[in-house]
C-alpha positions in Angstrom: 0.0 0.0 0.0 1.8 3.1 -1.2 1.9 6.2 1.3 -0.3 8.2 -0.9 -3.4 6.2 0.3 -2.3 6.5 4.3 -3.4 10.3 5.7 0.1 12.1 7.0 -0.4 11.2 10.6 -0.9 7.8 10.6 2.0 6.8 8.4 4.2 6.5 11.4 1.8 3.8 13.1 1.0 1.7 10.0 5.0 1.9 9.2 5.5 0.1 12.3 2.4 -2.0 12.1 4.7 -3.7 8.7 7.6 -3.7 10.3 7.2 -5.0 13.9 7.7 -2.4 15.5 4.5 -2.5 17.4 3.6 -3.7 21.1 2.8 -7.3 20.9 0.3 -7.1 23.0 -1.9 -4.5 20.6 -3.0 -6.4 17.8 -5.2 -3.3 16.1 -4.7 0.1 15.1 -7.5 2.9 14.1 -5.9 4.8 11.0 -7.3 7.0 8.4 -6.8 5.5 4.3 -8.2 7.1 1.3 -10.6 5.8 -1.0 -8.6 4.5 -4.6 -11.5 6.3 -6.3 -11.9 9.6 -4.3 -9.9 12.1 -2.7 -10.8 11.5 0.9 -9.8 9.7 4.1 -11.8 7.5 6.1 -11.5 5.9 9.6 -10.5 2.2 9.6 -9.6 -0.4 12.2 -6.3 -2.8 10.7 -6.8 -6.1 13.1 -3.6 -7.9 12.5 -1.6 -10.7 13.3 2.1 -11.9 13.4 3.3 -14.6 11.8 6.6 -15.7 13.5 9.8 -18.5 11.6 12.5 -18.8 14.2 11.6 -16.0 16.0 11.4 -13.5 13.4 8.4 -12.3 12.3 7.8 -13.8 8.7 4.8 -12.0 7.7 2.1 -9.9 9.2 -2.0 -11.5 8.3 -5.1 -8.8 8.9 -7.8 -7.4 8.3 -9.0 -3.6 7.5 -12.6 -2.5 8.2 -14.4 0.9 7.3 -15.6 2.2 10.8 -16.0 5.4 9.2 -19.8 5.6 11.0 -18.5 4.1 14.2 -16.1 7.4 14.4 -19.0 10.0 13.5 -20.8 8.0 16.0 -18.5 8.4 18.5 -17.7 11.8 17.6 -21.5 12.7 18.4 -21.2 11.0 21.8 -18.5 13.2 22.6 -19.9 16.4 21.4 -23.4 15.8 23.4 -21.3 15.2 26.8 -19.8 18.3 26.3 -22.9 19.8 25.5 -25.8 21.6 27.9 -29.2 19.8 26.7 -30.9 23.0 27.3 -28.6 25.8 26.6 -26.5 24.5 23.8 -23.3 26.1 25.6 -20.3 24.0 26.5 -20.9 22.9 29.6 -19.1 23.1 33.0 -16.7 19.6 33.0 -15.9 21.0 29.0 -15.3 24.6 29.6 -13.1 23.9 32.6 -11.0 21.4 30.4 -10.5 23.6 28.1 -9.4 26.6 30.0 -6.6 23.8 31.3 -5.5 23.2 28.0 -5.5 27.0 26.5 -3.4 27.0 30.2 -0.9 24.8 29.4 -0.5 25.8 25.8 0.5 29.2 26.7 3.0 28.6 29.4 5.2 26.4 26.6 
């Protein structure tokens, strides 16, 4: 799979899904690939397994699934906990977490 299909970011992690380089105890990874007929990324879950000869890791056997909806799904989860129902404001746990982060990125 050429790099042209991997989004930027996640070329590091699918790099070292190929190589080995991975924890042996993860056996998935959540990385963005493009479509081969469109110009966009989607989410995908690469469930993999590795095939040892002596030792050495011999070849690498998985599977990639479109979790595309699973993502927006989760991403909609995420945005309604951080959400007041009535109000439509962030709410209190959100804005405070924020604030934190804004924090810390100013004192580097």
């Amino acid at each position: 799979m050429g790099n042209r299909y991997i989004y930027g970011g996640d070329i590091e992690e699918v790099s070292q899904l190929f190589s080995g380089r991975l924890k042996k105890d993860k056996n998935e990874v959540r990385v963005r690939l493009m479509y081969p007929d469109r110009d966009n990324y989607f989410w995908t879950l690469i469930q993999y397994r590795y095939d040892y000869k002596k030792g050495t890791i011999s070849s690498v056997v998985g599977k990639i699934t479109d979790i595309e909806e699973q993502k927006r799904h989760e991403e909609y989860l995420l945005e309604m906990s951080e959400t007041d129902g009535l109000t439509g404001l962030r709410n209190k746990l959100a804005t405070e977490v924020e604030i934190h982060w804004q924090e810390r990125r100013q004192s580097f």
